[in-house]
C-alpha angles and dihedrals in degrees: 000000000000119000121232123233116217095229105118110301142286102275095188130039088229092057119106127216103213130221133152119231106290118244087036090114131119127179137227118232119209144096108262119101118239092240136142117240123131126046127357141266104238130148125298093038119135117257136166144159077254099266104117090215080073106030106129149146128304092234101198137333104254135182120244101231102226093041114024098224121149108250136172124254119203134128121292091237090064098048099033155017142202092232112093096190086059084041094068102032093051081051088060087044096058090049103049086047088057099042091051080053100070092251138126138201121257113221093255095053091048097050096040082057085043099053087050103272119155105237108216097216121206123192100197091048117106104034121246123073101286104056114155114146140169097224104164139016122226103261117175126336140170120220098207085063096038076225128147142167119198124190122245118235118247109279098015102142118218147165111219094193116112125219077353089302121118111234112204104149142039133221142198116271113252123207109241098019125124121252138178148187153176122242131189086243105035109022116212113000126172125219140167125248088247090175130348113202117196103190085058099033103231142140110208104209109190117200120262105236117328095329117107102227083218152021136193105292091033075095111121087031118139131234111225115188108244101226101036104026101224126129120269123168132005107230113226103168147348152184145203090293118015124037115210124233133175112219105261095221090067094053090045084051091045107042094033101244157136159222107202119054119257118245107240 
């Protein structure tokens, strides 16, 4: 039986609250404190559930609709899996990443592993060359969409802008327009709507010229219209000539959230 976080509530039946095995966690032991400092968290950072199979890209910061907290949005594949046995080996992982770091788990991080909660792990976050730090925990998802948020822990510093654009809105995608995005392998990249399929649902994005508009760990990366900057598609896969999106308007519908941040 699955536990539920108390972080808003499930807005769609096929939405998944996520948690590890309880009892999974170990912790590190050293002086430093797991604290923030140093460089943000923005889009096109990499970001996993520590396995470096899904390791992938944070696609945009997000707000949770009933709360208002600031959450990650990326695909399900980079910060989970269905197999328990990789579930706890990529926890110990992620541990052991930190600990080697230099850092140490606050109270609230270890009991929240403790309790079952899935720990969204980033490499480049904290500044110095050490940084290894636990910054969100999985929150809801939805596995038709390969879609998840993921809360971001008290104090975590971030810039939602993306390619130094704030992106508050989010618009249909348009057969024939130009998008881009920023992934964690191949930064910002440019393609074409080539098809947008509706019943999938599904936005085809074809390459502009010889470049591949993404690689693996581009995964979690998110389409922002060229000429309006608003978000457009959440990019789940690719290969050597198309790149694979899920219309952004349906993620937003299924994990109750946000671009833009809500007035309080």
């Amino acid at each position: 039986m699955l536990r539920r976080i108390p972080v808003g509530r499930m807005k769609h039946r096929s939405v998944i609250q996520g948690k590890f095995p309880a009892g999974a966690i170990m912790r590190a032991e050293n002086t430093k404190s797991h604290n923030y400092d140093g460089t943000v968290l923005k889009p096109g950072m990499e970001i996993s559930c520590a396995s470096n199979a899904s390791s992938g890209t944070l696609g945009a910061i997000v707000y949770d609709n009933s709360s208002g907290k600031p959450m990650i949005l990326t695909n399900y594949h980079v910060v989970s899996t269905d197999d328990p046995e990789e579930e706890s080996n990529n926890l110990k992982l992620i541990l052991q990443r930190v600990k080697h770091a230099g850092w140490a788990l606050d109270e609230e991080v270890a009991g929240r592993i403790d309790a079952g909660e899935k720990p969204v792990f980033c490499t480049k976050y904290g500044g110095g060359l050490k940084s290894a730090k636990i910054v969100a925990f999985v929150t809801r998802y939805d596995k038709t969409l390969d879609a998840a948020v993921c809360q971001l822990l008290k104090g975590v510093k971030f810039d939602p802008d993306i390619n130094y654009q704030p992106v508050t809105r989010t618009t249909t995608p348009v057969q024939g327009k130009n998008v881009y995005k920023v992934g964690k392998v191949t930064g910002q990249t440019s393609g074409k709507i080539k098809q947008v399929d509706n019943s999938t649902p599904v936005i085809i994005i074809e390459k502009i010229g010889r470049a591949k508009v993404a690689e693996q760990g581009d995964s979690g990366a998110v389409f922002i219209d060229s000429e309006t900057d608003k978000a457009v598609g959440l990019l789940f896969k690719g290969d050597d000539q198309y790149t694979y999106a899920r219309p952004i308007s349906r993620v937003e519908s299924a994990l109750g959230i946000s671009f833009k941040k809500p007035q309080t």
